[in-house]
C-alpha positions as CSV (number, residue, x, y, z in Angstrom):
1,X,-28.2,0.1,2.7
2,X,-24.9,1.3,2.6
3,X,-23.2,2.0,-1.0
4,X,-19.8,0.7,-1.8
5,X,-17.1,3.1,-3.6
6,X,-15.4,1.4,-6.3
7,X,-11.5,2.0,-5.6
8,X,-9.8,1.0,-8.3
9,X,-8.6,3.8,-10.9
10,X,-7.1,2.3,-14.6
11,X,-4.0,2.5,-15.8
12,X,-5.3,5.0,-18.5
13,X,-7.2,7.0,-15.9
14,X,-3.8,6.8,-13.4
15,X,-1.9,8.1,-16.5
16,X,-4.5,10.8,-17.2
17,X,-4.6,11.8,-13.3
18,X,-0.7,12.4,-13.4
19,X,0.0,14.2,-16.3
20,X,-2.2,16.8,-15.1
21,X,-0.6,16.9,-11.3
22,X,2.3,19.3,-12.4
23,X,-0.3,21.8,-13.3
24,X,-1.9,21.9,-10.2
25,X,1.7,21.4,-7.7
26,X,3.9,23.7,-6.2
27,X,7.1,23.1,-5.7
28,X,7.1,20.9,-3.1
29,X,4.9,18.4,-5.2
30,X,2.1,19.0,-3.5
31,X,-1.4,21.0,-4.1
32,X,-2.9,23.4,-2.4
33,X,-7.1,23.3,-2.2
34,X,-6.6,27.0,-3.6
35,X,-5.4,26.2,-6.4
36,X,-8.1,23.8,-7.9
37,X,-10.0,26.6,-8.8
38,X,-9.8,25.8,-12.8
39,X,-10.5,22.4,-11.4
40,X,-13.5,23.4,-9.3
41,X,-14.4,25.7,-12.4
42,X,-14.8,22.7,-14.6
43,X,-15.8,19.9,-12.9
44,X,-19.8,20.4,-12.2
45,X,-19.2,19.4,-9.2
46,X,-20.8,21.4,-6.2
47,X,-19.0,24.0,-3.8
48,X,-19.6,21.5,-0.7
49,X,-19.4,18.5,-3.2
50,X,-15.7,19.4,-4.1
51,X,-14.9,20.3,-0.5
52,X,-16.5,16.9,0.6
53,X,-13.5,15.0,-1.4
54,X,-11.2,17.4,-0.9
55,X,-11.8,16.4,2.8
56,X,-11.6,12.4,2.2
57,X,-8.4,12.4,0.5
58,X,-6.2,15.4,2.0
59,X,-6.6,13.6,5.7
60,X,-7.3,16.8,7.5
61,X,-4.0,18.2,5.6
62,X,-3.6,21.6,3.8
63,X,-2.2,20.4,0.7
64,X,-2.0,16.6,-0.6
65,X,0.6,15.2,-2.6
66,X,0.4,13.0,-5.9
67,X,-0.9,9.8,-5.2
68,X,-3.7,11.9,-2.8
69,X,-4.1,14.1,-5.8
70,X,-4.7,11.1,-8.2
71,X,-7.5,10.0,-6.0
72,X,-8.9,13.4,-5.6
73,X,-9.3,13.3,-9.6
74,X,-11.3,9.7,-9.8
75,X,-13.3,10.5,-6.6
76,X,-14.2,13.8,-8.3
77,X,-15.0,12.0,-11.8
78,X,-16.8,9.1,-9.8
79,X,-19.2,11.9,-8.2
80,X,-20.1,12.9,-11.6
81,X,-21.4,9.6,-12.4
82,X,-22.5,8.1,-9.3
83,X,-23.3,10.9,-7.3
84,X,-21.6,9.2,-4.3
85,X,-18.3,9.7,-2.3
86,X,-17.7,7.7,0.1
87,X,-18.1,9.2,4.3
88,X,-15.6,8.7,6.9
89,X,-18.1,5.8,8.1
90,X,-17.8,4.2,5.2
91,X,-14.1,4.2,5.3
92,X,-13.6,3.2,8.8
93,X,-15.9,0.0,8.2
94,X,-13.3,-0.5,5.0
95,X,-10.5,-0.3,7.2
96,X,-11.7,-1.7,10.4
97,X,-12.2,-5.3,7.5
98,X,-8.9,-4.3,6.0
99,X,-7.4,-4.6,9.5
100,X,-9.1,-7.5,10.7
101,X,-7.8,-9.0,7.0
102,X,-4.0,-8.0,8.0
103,X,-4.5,-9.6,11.2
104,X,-5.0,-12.3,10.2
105,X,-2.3,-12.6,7.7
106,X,0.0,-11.5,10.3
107,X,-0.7,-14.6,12.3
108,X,-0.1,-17.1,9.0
109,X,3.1,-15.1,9.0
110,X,4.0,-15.8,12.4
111,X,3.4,-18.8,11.9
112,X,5.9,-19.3,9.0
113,X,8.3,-17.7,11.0
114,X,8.0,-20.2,13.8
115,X,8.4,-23.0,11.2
116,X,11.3,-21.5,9.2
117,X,12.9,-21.1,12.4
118,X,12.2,-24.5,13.3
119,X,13.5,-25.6,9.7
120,X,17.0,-23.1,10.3
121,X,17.7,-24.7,13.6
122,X,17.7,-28.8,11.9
123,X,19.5,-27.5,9.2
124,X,22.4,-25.4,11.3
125,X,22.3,-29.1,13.2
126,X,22.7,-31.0,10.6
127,X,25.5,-28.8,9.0
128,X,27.4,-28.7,12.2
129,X,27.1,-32.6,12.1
130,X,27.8,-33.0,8.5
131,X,30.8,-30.3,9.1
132,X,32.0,-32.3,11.9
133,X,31.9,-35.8,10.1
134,X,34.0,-34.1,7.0
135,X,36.7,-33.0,9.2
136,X,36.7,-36.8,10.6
137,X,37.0,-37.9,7.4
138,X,39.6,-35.3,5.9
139,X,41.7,-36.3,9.1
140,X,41.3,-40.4,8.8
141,X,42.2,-39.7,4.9
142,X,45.5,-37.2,6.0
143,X,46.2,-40.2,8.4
144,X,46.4,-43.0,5.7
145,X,48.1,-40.9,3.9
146,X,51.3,-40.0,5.9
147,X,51.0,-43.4,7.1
C-alpha cells in the first residue's frame, strides 16, 4: 500500500523554515547542497537519507531557492518522524490527480467564459438599443423645445 506524504507545513514551522534560510543562502538567495553540512551534521538524518530529499525538492537543480529550501526543512523534519519521503512515483501519481483536477476546472472555466460572453454580447445589444432610444428621445425633446 502506498504511503501518503502529508504536504502542509504551519505557519509556525513556515516562519521557523525562513528565518533560518539566510544562514544557509548565498547571494543569489539560493543554497547550495554543500553548504547544509551543519544541517546534515545535525539532523540524524542518513547520508543517502538527506541526499534523497535533497533530490525531491531541488528538481535535478544545483542549488534551490527559498520556498524549495522551506520544503527541504519539513521533508527533512518529517523523515525524522515518519521515516518516509515521498518517491518520484509518488509524486507523479500526485500530479498526474492534480492535473486531471485542473482539467477539469479548466473546462468549468471555459464554460463561464462562453456564458459571460454570451451575457457581454445581450448587454452591448441592449446598450446600443437603450443608447439609440436616448438619442431619440433627447432629439424629440430638443424638437418640442425649439418648436
Amino acid at each position: 500500500m502506498a504511503q501518503s506524504f502529508d504536504w502542509y507545513i504551519s505557519p509556525t514551522d513556515r516562519f521557523t523554515y525562513e528565518e533560518k534560510f539566510p544562514n544557509f543562502c548565498n547571494d543569489e538567495d539560493e543554497v547550495q547542497m554543500s553548504s547544509l553540512e551543519p544541517l546534515y551534521q545535525t539532523s540524524h538524518l542518513s547520508q543517502s537519507e538527506f541526499a534523497q530529499i535533497w533530490t525531491l525538492v531541488s528538481l535535478g537543480n544545483t542549488s534551490i531557492n527559498k520556498e524549495q529550501f522551506i520544503y527541504f526543512q519539513h521533508k527533512a523534519e518529517s523523515k525524522l518522524y515518519t521515516r518516509y519521503v515521498p518517491g518520484t512515483r509518488d509524486i507523479a501519481a500526485s500530479a498526474w490527480k492534480d492535473a486531471a483536477q485542473l482539467q477539469e476546472e479548466i473546462i468549468v472555466v471555459e464554460k463561464d467564459i462562453v456564458s459571460f460572453e454570451e451575457t457581454r454580447v445581450e448587454a452591448e445589444a441592449k446598450l446600443a438599443d437603450l443608447t439609440q432610444t436616448s438619442d431619440e428621445m433627447n432629439g424629440l425633446a430638443g424638437y418640442k423645445k425649439t418648436t
